[in-house]
C-alpha positions in Angstrom: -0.6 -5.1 23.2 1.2 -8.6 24.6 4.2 -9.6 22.5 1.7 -12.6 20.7 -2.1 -13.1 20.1 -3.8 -17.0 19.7 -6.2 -17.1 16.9 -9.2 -18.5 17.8 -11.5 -20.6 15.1 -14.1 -18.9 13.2 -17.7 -18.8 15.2 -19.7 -16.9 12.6 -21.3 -18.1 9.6 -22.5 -14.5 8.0 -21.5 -10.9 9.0 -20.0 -7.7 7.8 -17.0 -6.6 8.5 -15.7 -2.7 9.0 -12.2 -2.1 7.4 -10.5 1.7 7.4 -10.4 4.0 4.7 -7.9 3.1 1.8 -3.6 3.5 3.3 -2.9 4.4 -0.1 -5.8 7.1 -1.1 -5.1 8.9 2.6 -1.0 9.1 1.3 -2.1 10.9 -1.7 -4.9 13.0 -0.9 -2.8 14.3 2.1 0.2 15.1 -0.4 -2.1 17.0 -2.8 -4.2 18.7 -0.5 -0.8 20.0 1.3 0.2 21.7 -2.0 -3.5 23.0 -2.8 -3.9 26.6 -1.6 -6.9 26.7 1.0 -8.4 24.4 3.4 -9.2 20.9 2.9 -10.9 18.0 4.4 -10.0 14.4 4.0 -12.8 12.5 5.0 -12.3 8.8 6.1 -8.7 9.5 5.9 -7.1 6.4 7.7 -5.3 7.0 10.5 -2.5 4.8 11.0 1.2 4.6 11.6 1.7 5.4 8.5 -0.1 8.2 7.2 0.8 9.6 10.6 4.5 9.7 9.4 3.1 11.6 6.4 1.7 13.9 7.8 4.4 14.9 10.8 6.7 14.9 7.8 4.6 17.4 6.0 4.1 19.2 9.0 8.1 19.6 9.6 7.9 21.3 6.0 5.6 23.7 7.3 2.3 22.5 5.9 -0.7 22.4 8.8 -2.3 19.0 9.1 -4.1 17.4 11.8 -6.6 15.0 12.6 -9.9 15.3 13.7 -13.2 13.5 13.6 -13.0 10.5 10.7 -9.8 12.1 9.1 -7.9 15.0 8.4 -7.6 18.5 7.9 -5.0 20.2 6.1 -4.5 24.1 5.6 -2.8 23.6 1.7 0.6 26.0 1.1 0.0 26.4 -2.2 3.7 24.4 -3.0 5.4 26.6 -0.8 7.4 24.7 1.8 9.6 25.4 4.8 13.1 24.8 5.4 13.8 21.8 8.0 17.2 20.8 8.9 16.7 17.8 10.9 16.5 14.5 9.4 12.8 12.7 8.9 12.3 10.2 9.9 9.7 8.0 8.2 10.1 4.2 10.0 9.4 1.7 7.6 7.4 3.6 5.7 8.2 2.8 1.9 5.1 4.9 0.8 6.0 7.7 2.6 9.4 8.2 1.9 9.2 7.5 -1.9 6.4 10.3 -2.6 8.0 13.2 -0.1 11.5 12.4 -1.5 9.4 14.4 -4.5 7.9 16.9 -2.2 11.1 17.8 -0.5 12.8 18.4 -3.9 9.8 21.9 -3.9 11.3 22.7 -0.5 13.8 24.8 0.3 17.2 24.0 2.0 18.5 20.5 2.2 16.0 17.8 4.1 17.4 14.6 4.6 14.7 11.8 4.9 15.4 8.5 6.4 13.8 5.6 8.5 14.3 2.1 10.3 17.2 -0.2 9.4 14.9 -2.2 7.2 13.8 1.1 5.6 17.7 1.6 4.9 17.9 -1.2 2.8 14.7 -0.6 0.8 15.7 1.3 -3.1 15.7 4.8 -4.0 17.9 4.6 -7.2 15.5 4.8 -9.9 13.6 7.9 -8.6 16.8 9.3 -7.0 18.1 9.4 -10.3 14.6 11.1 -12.5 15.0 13.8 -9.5 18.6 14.4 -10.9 17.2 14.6 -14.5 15.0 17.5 -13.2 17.8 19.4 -11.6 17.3 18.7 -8.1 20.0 17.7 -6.3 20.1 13.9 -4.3 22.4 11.9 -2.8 21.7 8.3 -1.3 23.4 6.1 0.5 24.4 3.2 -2.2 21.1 3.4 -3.8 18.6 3.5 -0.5 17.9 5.8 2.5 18.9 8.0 3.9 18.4 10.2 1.2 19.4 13.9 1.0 17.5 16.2 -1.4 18.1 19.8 -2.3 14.8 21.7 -2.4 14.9 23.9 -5.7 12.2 25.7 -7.8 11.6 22.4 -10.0 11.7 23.5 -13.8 10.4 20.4 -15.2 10.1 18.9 -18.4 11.2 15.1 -20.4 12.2 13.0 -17.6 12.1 8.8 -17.9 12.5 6.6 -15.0 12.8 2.9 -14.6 9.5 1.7 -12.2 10.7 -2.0 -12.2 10.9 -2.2 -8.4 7.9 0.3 -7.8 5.2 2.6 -9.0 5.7 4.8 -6.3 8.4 6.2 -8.6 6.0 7.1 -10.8 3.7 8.5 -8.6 6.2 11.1 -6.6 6.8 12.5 -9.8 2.9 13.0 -10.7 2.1 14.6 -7.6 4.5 16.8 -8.1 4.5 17.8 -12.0 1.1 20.5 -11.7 3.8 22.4 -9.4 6.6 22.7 -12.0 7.5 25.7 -14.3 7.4 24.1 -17.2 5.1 20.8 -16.3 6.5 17.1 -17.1 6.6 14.7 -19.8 7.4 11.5 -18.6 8.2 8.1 -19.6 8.8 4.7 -18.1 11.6 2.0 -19.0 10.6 -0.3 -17.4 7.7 -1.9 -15.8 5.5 -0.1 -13.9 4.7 -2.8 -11.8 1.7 -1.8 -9.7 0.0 -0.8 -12.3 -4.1 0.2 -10.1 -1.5 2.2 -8.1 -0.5 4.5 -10.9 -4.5 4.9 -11.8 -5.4 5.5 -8.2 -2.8 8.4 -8.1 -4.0 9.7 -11.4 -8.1 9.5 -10.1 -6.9 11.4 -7.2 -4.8 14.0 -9.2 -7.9 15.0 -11.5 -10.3 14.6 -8.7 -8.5 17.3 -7.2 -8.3 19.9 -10.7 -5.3 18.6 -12.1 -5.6 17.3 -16.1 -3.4 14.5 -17.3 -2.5 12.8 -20.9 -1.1 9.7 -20.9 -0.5 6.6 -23.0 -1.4 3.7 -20.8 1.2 3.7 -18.2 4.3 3.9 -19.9 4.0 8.0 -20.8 2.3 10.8 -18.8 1.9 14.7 -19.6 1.2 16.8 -17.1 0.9 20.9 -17.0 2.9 22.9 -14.9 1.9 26.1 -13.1 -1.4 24.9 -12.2 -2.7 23.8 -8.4 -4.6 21.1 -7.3 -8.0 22.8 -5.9 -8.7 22.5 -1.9 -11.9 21.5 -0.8 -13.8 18.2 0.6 -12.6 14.4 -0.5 -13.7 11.0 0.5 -11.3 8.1 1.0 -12.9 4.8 0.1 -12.6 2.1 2.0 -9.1 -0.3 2.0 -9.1 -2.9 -0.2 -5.9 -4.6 1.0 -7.8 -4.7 4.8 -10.7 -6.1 3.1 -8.7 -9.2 1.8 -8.0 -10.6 5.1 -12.0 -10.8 5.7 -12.5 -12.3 2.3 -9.5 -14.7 2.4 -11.3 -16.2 6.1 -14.9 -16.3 4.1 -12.9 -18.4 1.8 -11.5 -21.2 3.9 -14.0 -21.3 6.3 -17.0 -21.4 4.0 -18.6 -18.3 5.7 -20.0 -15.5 3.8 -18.2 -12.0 4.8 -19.1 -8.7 3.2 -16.6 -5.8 3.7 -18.5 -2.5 3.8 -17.6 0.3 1.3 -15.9 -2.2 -0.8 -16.6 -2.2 -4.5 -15.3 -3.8 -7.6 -15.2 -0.4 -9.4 -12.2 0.9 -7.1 -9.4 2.1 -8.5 -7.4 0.0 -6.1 -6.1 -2.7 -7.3 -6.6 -5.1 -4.4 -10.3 -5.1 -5.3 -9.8 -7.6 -7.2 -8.5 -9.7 -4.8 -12.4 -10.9 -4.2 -12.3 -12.2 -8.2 -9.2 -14.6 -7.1 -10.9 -16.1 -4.4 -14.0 -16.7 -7.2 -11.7 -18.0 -9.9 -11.0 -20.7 -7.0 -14.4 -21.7 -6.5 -15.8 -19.0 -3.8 -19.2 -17.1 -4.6 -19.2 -13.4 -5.0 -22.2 -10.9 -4.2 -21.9 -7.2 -4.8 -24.8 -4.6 -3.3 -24.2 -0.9 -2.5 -23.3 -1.9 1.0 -20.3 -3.5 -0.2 -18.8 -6.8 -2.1 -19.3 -10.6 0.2 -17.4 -13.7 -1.0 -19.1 -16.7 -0.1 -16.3 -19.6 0.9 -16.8 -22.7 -1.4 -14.5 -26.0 -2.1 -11.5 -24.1 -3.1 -8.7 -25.4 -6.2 -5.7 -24.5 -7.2 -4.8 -21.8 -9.7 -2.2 -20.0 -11.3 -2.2 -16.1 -11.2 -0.2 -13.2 -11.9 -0.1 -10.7 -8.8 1.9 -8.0 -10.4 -0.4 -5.6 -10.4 -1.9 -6.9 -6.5 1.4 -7.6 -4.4 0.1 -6.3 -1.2 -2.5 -9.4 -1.0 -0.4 -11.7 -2.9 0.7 -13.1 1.3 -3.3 -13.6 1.5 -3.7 -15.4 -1.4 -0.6 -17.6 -0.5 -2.4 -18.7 2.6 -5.5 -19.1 1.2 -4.1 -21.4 -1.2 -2.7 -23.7 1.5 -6.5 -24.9 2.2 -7.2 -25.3 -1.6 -6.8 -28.3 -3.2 -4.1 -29.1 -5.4 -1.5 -26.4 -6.6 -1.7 -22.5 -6.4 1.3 -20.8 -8.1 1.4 -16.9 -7.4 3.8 -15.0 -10.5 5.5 -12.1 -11.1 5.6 -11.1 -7.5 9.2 -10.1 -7.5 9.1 -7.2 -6.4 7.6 -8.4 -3.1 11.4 -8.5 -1.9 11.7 -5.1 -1.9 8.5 -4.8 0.9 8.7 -4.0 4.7 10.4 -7.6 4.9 11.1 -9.7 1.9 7.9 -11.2 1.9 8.7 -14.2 -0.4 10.9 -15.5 2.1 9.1 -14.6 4.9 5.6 -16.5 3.5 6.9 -19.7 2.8 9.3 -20.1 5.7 5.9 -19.7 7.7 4.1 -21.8 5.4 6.9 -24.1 6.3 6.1 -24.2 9.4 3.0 -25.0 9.4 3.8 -28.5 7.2 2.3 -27.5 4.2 4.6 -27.6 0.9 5.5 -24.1 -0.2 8.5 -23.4 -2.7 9.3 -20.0 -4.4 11.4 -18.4 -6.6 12.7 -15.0 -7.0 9.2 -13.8 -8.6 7.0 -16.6 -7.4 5.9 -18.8 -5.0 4.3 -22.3 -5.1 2.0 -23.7 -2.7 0.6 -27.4 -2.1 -3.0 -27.1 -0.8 -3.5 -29.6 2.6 -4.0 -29.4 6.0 -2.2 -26.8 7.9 -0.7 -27.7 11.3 -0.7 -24.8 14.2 2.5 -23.0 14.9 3.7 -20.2 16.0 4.1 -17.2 13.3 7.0 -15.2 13.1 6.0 -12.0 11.6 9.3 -9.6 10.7 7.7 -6.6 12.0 5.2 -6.3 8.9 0.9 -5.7 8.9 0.9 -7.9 6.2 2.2 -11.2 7.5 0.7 -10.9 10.7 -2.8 -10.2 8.7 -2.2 -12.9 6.5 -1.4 -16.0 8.6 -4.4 -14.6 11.3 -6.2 -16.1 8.2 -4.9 -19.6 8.7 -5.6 -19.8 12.2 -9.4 -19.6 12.0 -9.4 -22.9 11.0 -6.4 -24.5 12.1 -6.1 -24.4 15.9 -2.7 -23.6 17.7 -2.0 -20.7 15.2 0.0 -18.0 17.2 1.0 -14.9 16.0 4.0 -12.7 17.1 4.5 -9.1 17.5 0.4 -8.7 16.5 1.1 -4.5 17.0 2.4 -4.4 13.9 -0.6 -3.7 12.1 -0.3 -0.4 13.4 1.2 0.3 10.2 -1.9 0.0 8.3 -5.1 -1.4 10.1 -4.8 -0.2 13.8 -8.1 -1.7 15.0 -7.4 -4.7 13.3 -7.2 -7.2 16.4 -10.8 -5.9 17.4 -12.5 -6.2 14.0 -10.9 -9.8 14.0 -12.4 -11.0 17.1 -15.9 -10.4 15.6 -15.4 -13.4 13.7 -15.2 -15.7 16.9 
């Protein structure tokens, strides 16, 4: 694709847009399924840079996956994994790295994991360091990747970790606990942020055979010995892709439905469509999937803790509302494939409209956004975002536009529907 893209301004009043199946359901149901014993499908799978780095990385630990049709199929090992000496690498995929630092540590051998320079200075600590209270031995290089594990036969048991900076913590150890001697029992110190992320790797997890107790999500209990159960499972459609669609209804006053979406998802970007209505846009939910209607937009203050993938949307969005939008607790948004505070309102920036932050939030004067051209620090997200702006405000270029790869890889063509 050429090194920048134009956004053209919005032509349609009323459509439906095609977004692909959930990036973070296709992460876990591949990880699961690869452990099940016995072949499974994973329907609607997304196929994207990302998931393809998870599944080549469990490939290299000799788990069978490959696509075909509208998703994957994976021949499950039952938790028993090859050696691989090589590094991984995993690019700048957070997602990916975090949950198979927790799949290598069933492995045998050493396996180093790593990824892009950016990816380098992304933290493991926190989930580096539960590993070590499970007996598995890790070393990282001053708290990030690359990240050498020592496979082990995992014994489980108490184990806390601190999920401040992510869930994904969290989740690694989940996926991993059915496959332990003695199961886990853990808790969280602090946080988790991310909360719908924790629930979504819990739905899959028991959707798959595997019981859980917990205590909201500060303590978890999960059984070892036991497997998760191979067979057919349905990814739902990405919630996160579907904000870009609804953010565009919202400033340009068309009416967008997103198919498959639903306000019953686990995923926590869902709710993303309940912002938009909070700031004056109309909502309509059928079984062919939830519409926002753009309205008059105001200002609001919200707390995106539990959202921060769409907290970049929102932040445009809010630059056509009138009046003040603060977005909170959003800290953690640092810690993304770019620091995406800093990278949102230096963009805002240029565009003339008055944008401020802090080191958990970020303040936005609604107005009228000038064109400019959009740097995008290699991430889906940014690029996605500000392609929202430029439906209504002409001269809106964005750079490097391949970088949805990562996520939405048709992206660029479901866009231009809009014209």
């Amino acid at each position: 694709m050429e090194s920048q893209i134009t956004i053209r301004p919005m032509g349609k009043t009323e459509l439906t847009a095609m977004v692909p199946g959930s990036k973070s359901y296709t992460h876990r149901m591949l990880i699961c399924a690869a452990l099940a014993d016995g072949l499974s499908q994973v329907k609607n799978g997304l196929v994207s840079e990302d998931t393809l780095l998870t599944m080549n990385a469990l490939n290299k630990m000799g788990v069978s996956v490959r696509r075909e049709g509208g998703g994957f199929w994976v021949n499950g090992s039952g938790g028993s994994l090859d050696r691989y000496e090589d590094p991984i690498h995993l690019g700048n995929s957070g997602t990916t790295l975090r949950l198979m630092c927790a799949v290598a540590a069933m492995g045998v051998g050493t396996y180093t994991l790593t990824g892009t320079e950016r990816m380098q200075q992304r933290p493991i600590l926190d989930l580096a360091q539960a590993l070590e209270q499970l007996g598995v031995p890790v070393e990282t290089t001053n708290g990030c990747p690359p990240i050498k594990i020592q496979g082990t036969a995992v014994k489980g048991g108490k184990v806390s970790i601190n999920c401040g900076v992510s869930s994904q913590y969290l989740s690694a150890l989940l996926l991993i606990a059915p496959y332990t001697q003695d199961g886990m029992e853990i808790t969280v110190t602090e946080g988790p942020v991310s909360k719908p992320y924790i629930d979504m790797t819990v739905s899959v997890m028991k959707a798959m055979g595997v019981e859980i107790k917990r205590d909201g999500h500060t303590w978890f209990s999960v059984p070892g010995q036991s497997q998760y159960q191979a067979g057919e499972y349905m990814v739902e459609a990405d919630a996160s892709g579907a904000s870009y669609f609804w953010g565009a209804a919202a400033i340009t006053g068309a009416t967008i439905r997103v198919a498959g979406t639903h306000s019953a998802s686990c995923q926590g970007d869902s709710r993303f469509a309940y912002i938009l209505k909070s700031m004056g846009c109309r909502l309509d939910e059928t079984n062919e999937g939830l519409a926002v209607a753009g309205r008059d937009l105001k200002g609001i203050t919200v707390d995106m803790g539990n959202m921060p993938d769409v907290a970049p949307t929102l932040a445009v969005v809010a630059a056509f509302a009138k009046g003040e939008t603060r977005i909170e607790n959003v800290g953690h948004l640092k810690a993304k494939e770019s620091d995406r505070i800093t990278a949102v309102i230096t963009e805002l920036k240029k565009m003339g409209v008055q944008a401020s932050c802090t080191d958990d939030s970020m303040t936005i004067i609604g107005g009228k956004p000038q064109g400019a051209v959009i740097d995008t620090y290699d991430d889906h997200r940014i690029a996605m975002s500000f392609a929202v702006a430029g439906l209504l405000t002409p001269g809106v270029i964005i750079k490097n536009p391949s970088c949805v790869d990562k996520s939405f890889p048709n992206f660029w063509e479901e866009w231009e529907k809009l014209y």
